[in-house]
N, C-alpha and C positions, 0 to 999 in steps of 0.2 A: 748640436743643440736641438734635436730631434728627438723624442722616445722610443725604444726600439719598434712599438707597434706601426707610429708613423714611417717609419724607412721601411719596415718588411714593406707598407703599402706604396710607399714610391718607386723600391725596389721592383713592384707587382709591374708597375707602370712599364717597364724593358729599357733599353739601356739609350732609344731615340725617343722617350718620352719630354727631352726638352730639347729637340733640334727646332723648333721654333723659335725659339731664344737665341739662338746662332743666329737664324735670318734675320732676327727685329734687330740686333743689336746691328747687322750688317746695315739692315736698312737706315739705323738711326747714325750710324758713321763710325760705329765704337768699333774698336779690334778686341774681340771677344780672349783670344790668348791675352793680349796684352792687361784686361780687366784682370783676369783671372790669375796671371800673375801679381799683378800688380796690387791688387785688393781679392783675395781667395774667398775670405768670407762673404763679403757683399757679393759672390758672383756663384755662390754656394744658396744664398739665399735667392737669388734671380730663379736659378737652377729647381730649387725647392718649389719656389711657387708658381713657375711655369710648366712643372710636372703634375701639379693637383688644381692647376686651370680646367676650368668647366665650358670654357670658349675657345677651343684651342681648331673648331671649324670656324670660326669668325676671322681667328689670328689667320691661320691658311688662306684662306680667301684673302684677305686684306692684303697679305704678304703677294700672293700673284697677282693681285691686282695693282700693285706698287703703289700702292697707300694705306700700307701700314704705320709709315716714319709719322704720315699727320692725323691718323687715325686712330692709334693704341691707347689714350688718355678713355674713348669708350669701351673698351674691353677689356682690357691687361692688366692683371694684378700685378705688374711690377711698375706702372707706371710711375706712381710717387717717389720710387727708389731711382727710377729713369731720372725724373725732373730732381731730383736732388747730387743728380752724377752730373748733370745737364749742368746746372745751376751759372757752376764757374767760367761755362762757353759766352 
């Protein structure tokens, strides 16, 4: 669901341009394999826009700081998609 102009640019990104999204998801409790099989596209889409995040020193930080899980809602363009996988907990 991307144009090819936008993936050459994500592609640009390298292939750790969303290991951030590993950590938050680790921080928020989620098992990132098991998203990803289990909902590919929603986890396609996390992927996508944690690769053309413009705060991804804010995520790092927050992440070692071990408050990212209560802090992401201020930076993280995946949040809305978070609190709607959240919703059912």
């Amino acid at each position: 669901g991307v144009t090819p102009g936008e993936l050459v640019r994500l592609a640009e990104k390298g292939p750790d341009a969303a290991d951030e999204l590993q950590q938050l998801l680790r921080a928020l409790g989620v098992d990132a394999k098991k998203l990803a099989k289990d909902d590919p596209v929603v986890m396609r889409d996390l992927q996508r826009l944690c690769i053309s995040c413009g705060d991804k020193s804010r995520c790092r930080h927050e992440l070692e700081a071990g408050t990212a899980a209560s802090h992401y809602h201020e930076f993280c363009p995946n949040a809305v998609t978070f609190d709607a996988l959240f919703a059912g907990r």
